[in-house]
PDB file of N, CA, C and O in Angstrom:
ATOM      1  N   UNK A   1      22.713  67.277 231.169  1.00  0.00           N
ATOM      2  CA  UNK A   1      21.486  66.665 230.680  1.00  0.00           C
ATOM      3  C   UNK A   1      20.496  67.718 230.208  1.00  0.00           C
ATOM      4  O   UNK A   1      19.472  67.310 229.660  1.00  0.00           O
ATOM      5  N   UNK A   2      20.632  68.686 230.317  1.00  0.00           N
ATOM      6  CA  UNK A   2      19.377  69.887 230.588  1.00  0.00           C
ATOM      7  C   UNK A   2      19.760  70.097 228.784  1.00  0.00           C
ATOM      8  O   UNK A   2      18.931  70.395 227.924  1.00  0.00           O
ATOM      9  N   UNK A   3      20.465  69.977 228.679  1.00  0.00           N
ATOM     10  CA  UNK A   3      21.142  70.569 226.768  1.00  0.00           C
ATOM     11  C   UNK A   3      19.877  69.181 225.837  1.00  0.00           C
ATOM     12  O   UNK A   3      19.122  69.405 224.891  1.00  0.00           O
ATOM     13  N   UNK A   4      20.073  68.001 226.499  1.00  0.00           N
ATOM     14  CA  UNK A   4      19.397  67.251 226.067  1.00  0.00           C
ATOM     15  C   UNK A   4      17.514  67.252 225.893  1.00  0.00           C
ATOM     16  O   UNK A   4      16.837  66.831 224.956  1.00  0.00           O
ATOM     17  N   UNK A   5      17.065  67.922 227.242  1.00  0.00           N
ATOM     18  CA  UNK A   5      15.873  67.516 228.258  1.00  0.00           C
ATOM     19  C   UNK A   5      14.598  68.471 227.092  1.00  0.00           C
ATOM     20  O   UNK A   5      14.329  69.669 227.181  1.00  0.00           O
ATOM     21  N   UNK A   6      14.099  67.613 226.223  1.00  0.00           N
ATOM     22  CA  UNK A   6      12.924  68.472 225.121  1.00  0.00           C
ATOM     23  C   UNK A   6      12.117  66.955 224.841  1.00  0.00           C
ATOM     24  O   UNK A   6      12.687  65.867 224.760  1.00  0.00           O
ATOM     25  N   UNK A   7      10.803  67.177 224.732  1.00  0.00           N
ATOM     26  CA  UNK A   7       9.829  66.455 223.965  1.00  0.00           C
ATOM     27  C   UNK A   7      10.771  65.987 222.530  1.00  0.00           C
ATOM     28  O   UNK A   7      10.702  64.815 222.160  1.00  0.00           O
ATOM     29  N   UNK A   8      11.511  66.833 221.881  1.00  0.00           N
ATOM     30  CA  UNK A   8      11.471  65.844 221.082  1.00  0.00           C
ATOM     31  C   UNK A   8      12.829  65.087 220.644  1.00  0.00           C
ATOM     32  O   UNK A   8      13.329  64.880 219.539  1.00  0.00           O
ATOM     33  N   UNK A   9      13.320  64.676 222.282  1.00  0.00           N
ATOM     34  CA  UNK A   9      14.266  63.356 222.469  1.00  0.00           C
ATOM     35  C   UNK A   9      13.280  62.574 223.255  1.00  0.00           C
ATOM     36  O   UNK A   9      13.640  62.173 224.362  1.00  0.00           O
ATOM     37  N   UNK A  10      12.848  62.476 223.103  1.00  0.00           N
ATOM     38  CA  UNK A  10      11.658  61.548 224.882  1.00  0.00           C
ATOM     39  C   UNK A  10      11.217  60.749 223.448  1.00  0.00           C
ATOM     40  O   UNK A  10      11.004  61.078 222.281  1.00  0.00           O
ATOM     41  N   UNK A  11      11.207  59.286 224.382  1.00  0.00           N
ATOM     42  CA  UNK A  11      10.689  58.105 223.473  1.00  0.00           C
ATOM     43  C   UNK A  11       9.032  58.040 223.053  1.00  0.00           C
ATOM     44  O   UNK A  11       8.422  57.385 222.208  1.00  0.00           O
ATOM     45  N   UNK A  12       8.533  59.243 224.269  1.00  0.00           N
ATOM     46  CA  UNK A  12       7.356  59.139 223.865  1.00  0.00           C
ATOM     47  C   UNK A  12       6.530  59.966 222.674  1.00  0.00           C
ATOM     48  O   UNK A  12       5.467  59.794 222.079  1.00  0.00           O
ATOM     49  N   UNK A  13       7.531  60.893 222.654  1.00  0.00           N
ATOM     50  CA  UNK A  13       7.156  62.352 221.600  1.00  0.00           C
ATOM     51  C   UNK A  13       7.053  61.403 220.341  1.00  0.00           C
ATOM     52  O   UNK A  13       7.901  60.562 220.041  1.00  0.00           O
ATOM     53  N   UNK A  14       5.578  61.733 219.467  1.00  0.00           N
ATOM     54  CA  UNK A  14       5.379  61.476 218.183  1.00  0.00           C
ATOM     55  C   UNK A  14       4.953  62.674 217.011  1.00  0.00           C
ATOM     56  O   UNK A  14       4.190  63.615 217.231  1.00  0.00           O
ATOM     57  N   UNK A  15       5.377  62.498 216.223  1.00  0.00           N
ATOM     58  CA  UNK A  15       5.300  63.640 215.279  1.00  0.00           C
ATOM     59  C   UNK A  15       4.354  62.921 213.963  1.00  0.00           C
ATOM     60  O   UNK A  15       4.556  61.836 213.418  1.00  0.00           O
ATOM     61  N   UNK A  16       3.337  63.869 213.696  1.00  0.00           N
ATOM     62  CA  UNK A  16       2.269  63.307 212.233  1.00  0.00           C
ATOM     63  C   UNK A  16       2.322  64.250 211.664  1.00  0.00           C
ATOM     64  O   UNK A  16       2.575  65.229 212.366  1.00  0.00           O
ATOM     65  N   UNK A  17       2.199  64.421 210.696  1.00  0.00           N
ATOM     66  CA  UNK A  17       2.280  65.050 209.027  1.00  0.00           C
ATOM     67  C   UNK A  17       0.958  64.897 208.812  1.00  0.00           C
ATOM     68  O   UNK A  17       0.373  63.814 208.809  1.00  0.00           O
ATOM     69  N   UNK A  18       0.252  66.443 208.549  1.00  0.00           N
ATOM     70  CA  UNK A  18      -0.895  66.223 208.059  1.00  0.00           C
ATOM     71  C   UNK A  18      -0.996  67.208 207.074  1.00  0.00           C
ATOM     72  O   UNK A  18      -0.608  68.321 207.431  1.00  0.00           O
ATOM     73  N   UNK A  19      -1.352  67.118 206.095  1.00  0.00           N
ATOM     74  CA  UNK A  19      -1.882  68.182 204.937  1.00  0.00           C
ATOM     75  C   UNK A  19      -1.310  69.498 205.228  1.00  0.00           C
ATOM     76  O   UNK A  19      -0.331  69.938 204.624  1.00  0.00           O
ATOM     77  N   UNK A  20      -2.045  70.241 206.332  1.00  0.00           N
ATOM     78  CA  UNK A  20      -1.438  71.340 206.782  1.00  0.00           C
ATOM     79  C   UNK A  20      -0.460  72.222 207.649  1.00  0.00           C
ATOM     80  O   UNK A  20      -0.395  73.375 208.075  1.00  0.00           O
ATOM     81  N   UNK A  21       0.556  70.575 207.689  1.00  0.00           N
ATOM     82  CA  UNK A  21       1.403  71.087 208.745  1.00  0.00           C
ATOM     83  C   UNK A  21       1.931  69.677 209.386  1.00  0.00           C
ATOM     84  O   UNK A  21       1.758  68.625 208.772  1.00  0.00           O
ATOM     85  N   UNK A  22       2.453  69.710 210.398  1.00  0.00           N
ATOM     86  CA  UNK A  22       2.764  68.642 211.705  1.00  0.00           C
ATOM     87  C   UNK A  22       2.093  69.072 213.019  1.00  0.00           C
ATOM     88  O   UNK A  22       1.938  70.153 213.587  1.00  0.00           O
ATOM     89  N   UNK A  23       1.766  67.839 213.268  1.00  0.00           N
ATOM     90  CA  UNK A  23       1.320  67.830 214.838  1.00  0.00           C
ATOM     91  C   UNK A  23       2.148  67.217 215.928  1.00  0.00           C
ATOM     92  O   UNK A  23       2.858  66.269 215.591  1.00  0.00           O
ATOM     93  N   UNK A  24       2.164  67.466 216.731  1.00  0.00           N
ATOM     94  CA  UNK A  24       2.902  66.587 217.450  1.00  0.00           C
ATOM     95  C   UNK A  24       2.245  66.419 218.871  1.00  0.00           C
ATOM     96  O   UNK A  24       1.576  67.286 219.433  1.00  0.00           O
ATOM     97  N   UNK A  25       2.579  65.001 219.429  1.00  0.00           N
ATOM     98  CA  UNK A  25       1.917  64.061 220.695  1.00  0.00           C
ATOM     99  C   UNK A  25       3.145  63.673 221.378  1.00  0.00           C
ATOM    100  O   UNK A  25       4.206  63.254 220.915  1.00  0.00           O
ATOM    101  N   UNK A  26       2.726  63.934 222.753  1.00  0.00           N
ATOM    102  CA  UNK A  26       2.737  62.785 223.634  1.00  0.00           C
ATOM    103  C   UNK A  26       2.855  62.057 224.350  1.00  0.00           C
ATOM    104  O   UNK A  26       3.112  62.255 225.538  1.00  0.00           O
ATOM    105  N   UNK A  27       2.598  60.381 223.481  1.00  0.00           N
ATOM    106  CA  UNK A  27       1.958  59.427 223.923  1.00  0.00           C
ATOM    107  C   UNK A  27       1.984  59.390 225.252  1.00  0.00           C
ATOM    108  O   UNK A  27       0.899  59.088 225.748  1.00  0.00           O
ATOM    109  N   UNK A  28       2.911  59.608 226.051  1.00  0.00           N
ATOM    110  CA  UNK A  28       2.433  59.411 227.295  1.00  0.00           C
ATOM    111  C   UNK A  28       1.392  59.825 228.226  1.00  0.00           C
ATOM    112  O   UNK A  28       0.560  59.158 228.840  1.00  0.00           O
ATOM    113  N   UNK A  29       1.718  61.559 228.177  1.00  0.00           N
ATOM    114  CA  UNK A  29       0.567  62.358 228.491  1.00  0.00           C
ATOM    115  C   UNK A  29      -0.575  62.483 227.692  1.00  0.00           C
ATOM    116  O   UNK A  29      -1.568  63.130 228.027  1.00  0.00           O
ATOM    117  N   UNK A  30      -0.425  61.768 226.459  1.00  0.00           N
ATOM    118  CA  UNK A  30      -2.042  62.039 225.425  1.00  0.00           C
ATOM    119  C   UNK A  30      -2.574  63.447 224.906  1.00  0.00           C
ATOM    120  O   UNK A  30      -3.696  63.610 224.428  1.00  0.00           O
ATOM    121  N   UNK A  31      -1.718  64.335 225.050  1.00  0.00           N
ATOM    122  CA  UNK A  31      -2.368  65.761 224.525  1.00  0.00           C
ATOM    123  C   UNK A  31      -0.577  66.227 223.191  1.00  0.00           C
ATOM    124  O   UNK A  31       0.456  65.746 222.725  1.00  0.00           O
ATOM    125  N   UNK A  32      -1.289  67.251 223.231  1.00  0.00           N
ATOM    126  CA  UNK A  32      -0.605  67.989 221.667  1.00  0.00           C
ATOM    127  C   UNK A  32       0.614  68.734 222.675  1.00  0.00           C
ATOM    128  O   UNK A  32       0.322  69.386 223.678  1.00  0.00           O
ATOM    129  N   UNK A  33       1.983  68.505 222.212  1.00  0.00           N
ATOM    130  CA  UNK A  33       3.396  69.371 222.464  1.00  0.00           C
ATOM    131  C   UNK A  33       3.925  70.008 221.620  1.00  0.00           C
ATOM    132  O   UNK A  33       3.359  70.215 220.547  1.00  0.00           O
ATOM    133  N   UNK A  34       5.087  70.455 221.885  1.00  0.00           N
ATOM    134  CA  UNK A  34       5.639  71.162 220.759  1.00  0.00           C
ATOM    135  C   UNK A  34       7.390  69.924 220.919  1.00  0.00           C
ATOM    136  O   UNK A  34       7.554  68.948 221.651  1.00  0.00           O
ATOM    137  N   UNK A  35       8.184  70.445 220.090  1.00  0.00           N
ATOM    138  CA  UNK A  35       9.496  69.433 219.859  1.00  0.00           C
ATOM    139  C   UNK A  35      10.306  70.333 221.087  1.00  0.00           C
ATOM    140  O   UNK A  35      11.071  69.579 221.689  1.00  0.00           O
ATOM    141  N   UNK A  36      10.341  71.651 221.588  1.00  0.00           N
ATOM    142  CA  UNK A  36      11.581  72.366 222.532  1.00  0.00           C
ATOM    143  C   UNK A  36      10.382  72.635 223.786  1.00  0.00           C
ATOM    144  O   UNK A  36      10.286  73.685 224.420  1.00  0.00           O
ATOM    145  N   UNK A  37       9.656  71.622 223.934  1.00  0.00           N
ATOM    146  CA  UNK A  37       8.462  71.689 225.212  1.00  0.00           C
ATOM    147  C   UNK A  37       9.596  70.607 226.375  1.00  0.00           C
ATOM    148  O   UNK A  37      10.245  69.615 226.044  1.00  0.00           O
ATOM    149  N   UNK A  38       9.495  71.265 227.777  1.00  0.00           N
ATOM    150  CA  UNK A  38      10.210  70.224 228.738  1.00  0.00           C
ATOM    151  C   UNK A  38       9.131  70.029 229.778  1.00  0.00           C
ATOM    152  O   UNK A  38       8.317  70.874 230.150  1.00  0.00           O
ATOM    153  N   UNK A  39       9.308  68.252 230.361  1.00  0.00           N
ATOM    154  CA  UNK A  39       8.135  67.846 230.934  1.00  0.00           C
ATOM    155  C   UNK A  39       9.105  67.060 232.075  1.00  0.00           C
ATOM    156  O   UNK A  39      10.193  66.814 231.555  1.00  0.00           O
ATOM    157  N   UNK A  40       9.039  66.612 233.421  1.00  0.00           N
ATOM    158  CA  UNK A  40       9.218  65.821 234.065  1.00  0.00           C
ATOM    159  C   UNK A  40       9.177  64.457 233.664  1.00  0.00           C
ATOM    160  O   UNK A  40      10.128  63.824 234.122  1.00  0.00           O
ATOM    161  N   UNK A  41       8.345  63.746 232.918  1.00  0.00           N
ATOM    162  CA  UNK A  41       8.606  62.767 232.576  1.00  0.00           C
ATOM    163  C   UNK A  41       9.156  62.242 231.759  1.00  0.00           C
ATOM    164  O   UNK A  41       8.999  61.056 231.467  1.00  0.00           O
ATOM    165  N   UNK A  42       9.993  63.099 231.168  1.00  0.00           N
ATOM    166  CA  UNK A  42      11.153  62.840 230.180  1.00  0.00           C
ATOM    167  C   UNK A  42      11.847  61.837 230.122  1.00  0.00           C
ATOM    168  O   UNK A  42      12.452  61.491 231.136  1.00  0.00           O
ATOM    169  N   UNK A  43      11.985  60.886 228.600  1.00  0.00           N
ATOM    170  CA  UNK A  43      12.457  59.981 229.195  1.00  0.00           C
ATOM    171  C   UNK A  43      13.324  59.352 227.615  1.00  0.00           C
ATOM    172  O   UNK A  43      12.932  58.592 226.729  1.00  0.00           O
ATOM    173  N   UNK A  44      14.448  59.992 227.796  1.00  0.00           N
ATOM    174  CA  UNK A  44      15.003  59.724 226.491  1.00  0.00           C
ATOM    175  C   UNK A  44      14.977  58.914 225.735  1.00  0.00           C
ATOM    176  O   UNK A  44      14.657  57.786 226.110  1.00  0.00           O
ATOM    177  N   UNK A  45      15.286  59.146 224.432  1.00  0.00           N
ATOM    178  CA  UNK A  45      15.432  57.827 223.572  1.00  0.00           C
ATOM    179  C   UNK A  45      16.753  57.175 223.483  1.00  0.00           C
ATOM    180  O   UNK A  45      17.728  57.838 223.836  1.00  0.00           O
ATOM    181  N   UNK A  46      16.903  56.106 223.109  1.00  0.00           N
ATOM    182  CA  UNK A  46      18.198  55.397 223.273  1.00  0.00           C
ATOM    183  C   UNK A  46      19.133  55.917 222.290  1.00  0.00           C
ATOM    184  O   UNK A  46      20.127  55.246 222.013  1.00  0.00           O
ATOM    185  N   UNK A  47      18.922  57.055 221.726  1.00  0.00           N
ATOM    186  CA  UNK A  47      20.465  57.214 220.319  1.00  0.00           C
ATOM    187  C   UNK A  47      20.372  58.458 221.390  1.00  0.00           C
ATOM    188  O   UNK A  47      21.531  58.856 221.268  1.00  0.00           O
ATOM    189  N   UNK A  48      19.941  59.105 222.096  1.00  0.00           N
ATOM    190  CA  UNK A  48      20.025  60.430 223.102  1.00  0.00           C
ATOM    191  C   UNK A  48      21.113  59.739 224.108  1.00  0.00           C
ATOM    192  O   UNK A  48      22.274  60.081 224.333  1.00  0.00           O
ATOM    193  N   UNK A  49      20.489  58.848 224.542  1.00  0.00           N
ATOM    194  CA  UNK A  49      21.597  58.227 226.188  1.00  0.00           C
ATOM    195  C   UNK A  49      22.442  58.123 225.411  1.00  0.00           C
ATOM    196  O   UNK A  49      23.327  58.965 225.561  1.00  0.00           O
ATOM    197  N   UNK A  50      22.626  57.241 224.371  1.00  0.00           N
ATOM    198  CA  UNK A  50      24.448  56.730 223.989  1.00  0.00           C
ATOM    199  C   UNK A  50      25.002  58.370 223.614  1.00  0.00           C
ATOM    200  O   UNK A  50      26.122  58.675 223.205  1.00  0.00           O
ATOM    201  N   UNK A  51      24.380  58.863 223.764  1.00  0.00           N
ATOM    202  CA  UNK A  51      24.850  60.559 222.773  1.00  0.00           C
ATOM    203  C   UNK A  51      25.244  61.078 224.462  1.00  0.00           C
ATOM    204  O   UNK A  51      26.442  61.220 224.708  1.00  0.00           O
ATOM    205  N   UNK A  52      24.614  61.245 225.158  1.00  0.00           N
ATOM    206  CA  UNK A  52      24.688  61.554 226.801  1.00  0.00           C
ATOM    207  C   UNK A  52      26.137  61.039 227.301  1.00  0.00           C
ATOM    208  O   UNK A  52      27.164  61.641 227.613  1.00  0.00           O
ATOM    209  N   UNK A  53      25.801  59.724 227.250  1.00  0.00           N
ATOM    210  CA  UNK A  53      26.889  58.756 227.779  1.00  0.00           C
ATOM    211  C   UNK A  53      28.404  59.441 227.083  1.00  0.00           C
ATOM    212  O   UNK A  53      29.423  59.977 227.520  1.00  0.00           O
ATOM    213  N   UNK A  54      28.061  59.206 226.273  1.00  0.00           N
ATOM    214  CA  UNK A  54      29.648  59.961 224.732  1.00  0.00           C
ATOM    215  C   UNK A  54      30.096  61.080 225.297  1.00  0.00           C
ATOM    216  O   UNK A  54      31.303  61.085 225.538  1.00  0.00           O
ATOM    217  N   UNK A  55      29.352  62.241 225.644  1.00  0.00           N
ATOM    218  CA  UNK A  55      29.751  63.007 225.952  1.00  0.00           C
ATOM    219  C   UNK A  55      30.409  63.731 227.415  1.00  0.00           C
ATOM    220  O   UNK A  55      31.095  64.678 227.800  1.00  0.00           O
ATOM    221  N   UNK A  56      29.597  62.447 227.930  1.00  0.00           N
ATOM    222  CA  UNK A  56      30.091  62.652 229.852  1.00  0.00           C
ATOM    223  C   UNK A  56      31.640  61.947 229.835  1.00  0.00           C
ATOM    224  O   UNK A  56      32.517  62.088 230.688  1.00  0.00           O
ATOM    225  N   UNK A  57      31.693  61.091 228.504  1.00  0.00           N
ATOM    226  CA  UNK A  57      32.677  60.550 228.544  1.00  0.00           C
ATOM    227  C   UNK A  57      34.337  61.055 228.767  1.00  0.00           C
ATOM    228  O   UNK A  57      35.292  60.546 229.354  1.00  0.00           O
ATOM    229  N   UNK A  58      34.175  62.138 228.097  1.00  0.00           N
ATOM    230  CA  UNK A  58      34.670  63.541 227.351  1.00  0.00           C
ATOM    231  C   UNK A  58      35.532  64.122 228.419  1.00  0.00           C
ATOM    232  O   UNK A  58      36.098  65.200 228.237  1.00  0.00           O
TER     233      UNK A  58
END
């Protein structure tokens, strides 16, 4: 799981496009991350688990 475990598989991580760049949030915690940031409350997105699942399969 640890290959998986980044802000930006977590359902909550959002990414905005602004003029000068990307920002990225989040939503859960409400402040600014980066996409290879790891948090405890990680909490994948569903094309991550079936990708998880696939591979434990293995």
């Amino acid at each position: 799981m640890s290959s998986f475990h980044c802000c930006a598989t977590c359902e909550h991580f959002r990414s905005i496009k602004l003029d000068k760049g990307m920002k990225y949030r989040c939503k859960r915690l409400g402040y600014e991350t980066r996409p290879s940031y790891q948090f405890t409350c990680w909490e994948p997105k569903e094309v991550v688990k079936k990708l998880m699942e696939k591979r434990n399969q293995k």
